[in-house]
N, C-alpha and C positions, 0 to 999 in steps of 0.2 A: 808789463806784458810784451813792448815793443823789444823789450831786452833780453829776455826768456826769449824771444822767437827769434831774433839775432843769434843770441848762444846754441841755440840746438842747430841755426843752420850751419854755425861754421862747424859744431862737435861734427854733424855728418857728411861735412866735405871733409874734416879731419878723419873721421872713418873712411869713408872711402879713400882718400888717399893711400892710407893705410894699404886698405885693401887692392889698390891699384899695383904699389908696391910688394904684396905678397900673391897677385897675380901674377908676376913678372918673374919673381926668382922663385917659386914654388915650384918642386920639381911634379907635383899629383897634375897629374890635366883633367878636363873634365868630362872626357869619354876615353874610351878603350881603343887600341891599335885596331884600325880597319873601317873603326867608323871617321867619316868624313862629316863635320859641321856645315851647319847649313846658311852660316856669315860669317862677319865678323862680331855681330852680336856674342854667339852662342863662343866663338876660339880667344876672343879679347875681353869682353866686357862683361860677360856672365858672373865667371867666378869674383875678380873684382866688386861689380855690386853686391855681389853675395855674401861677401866677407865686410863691406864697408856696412850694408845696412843692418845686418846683424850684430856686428859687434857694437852700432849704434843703439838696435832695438834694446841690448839687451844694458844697455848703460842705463837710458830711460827709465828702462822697465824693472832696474831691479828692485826699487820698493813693491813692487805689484811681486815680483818674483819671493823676496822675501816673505811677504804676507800670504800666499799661496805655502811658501814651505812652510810655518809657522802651523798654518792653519792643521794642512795635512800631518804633521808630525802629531799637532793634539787630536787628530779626528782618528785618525789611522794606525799612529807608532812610525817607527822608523824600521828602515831605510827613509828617509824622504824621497829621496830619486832610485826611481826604477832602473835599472838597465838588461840591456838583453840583446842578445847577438838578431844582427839582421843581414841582409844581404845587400852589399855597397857598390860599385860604380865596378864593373867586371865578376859580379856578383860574388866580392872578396867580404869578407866578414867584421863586422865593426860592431861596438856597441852603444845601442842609440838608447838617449837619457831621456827619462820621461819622470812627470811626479806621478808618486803612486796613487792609484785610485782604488787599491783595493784591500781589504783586511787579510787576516793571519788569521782566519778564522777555520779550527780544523772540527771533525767529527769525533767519537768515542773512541776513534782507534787513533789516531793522532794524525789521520792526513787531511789533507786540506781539502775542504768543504769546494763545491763546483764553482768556476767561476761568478755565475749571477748569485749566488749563496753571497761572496763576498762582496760585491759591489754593494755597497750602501748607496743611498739616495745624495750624501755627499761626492762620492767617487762616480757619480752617473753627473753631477754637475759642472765638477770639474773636466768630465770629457766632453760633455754637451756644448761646452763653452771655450773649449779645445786651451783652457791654461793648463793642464797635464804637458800638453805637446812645446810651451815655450822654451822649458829646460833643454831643448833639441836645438832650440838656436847656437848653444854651445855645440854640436857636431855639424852645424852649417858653418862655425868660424875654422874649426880645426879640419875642413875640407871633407869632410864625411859625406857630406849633405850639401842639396842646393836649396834655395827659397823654394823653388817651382821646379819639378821633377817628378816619376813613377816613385809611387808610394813604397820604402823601403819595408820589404814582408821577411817574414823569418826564413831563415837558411835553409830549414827542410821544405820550401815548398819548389826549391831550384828544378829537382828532377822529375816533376810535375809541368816543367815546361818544354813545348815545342818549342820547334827550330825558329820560328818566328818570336815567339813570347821572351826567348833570352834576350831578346837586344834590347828590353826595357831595361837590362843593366849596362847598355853602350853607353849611358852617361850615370852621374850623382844621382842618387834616387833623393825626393826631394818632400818640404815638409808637407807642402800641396801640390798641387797637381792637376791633370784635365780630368783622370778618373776621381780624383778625391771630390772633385767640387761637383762633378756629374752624379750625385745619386748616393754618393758614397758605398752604405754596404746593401741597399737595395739594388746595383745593378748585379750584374751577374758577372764572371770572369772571365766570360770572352769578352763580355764588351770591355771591360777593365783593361782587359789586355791591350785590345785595340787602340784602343785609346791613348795607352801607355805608346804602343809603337809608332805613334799618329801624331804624337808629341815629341818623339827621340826623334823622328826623321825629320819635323820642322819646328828647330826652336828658332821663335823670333823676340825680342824685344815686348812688341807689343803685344803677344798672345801671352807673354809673360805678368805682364802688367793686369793685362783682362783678368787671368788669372788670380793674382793677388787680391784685385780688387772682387771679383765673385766668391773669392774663399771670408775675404770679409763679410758678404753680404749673406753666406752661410750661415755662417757662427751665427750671427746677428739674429738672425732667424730660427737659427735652431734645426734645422731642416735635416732630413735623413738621419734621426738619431735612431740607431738600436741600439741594444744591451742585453737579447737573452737568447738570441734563435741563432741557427746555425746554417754554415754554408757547405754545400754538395759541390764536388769536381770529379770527374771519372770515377764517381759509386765512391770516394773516400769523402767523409764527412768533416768540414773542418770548422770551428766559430768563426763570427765575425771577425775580419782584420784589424776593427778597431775595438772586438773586447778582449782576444787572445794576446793578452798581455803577460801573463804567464805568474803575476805577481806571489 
């Protein structure tokens, strides 16, 4: 055991390094012209850890990764990985990797059945328990994404935002977050928002950390899971962020 916890420490000081080194000559930064960072935290060491513990996490993890795709390919069919355009760090368009949670299941005329239609009671466990969202550690390595960031939401909801709510794209939109861990899809979108801009204008280190650690204690718990109702913004009706997944 003393030797296993030896080898993972140096693998993710060897990550990190990594990551240190593609902090440095990486031309992507990790906010947009105009926004000013609020350390050195957020302009030196952000994306660095970002890149180091992820490309760590997902070393670890890939027999859990494997057995997760395995699983879904026999529960579901393929694709095993979902992708789908979202709105990335200047609210530029990227496509972010998820396992799919949901069936090909269509009606008599051959389109596809409502979203809760498809969610099986396997594709509501794997969101529950947020291993759909690991595959995403692959767009936090290739700088798409940050650990801890405004929850990256699909393209069309950009012009749906005021003049305040864009600057949740002044940085990475990231795989958690202060709205994600807050309530998830029971809070509402102004405070989402809020949130989101509450967070871009003070990243710190340790609110990052807090972070990490409250999205663990999430999962764990289960807490603010939906799967079938819908959310209202200026009289347009849209699903939940975390079932409009479009699969």
């Amino acid at each position: 055991m003393k030797k296993i916890i030896e080898n993972l420490i140096l693998l993710l000081g060897a990550c990190i390094g990594i990551g240190t080194l593609v902090g440095k000559f990486e031309k992507k930064k990790g906010w947009v012209e105009g926004h000013i960072p609020f350390g050195i935290y957020e302009k030196h060491i952000k994306r660095p850890l970002d890149f180091g513990l992820s490309l760590f996490a997902l070393i670890v993890l890939w027999p859990m990764l494997l057995l997760v795709a395995i699983a879904v390919r026999v529960k579901l069919g393929s694709p095993v990985i979902f992708t789908q355009d979202r709105s990335g760090i200047g609210g530029k368009k990227f496509k972010i990797m998820k396992f799919r949670t949901m069936t090909d299941a269509v009606d008599a005329e051959g389109n596809l059945l409502p979203d809760e239609d498809r969610l099986t009671s396997f594709g509501k466990f794997i969101r529950s328990t947020s291993c759909d969202e690991l595959v995403s550690l692959i767009n936090i390595v290739l700088g798409d994404m940050s650990i801890i960031g405004p929850r990256a939401l699909p393209v069309r909801y950009i012009p749906y935002y005021t003049e305040e709510e864009i600057h949740r794209h002044d940085v990475r939109p990231g795989l958690s977050g202060l709205a994600q861990v807050n309530g998830r899809n029971y809070v509402s979108w102004e405070d989402k928002f809020k949130m989101d801009q509450e967070y871009v204008s003070h990243i710190t280190f340790l609110d990052d950390v807090k972070l990490v650690l409250k999205t663990v204690g999430v999962v764990f718990k289960h807490e603010n899971i939906e799967t079938g109702s819908f959310i209202e913004k200026d009289g347009v009706i849209y699903r939940p962020l975390d079932v409009e997944r479009g699969e």
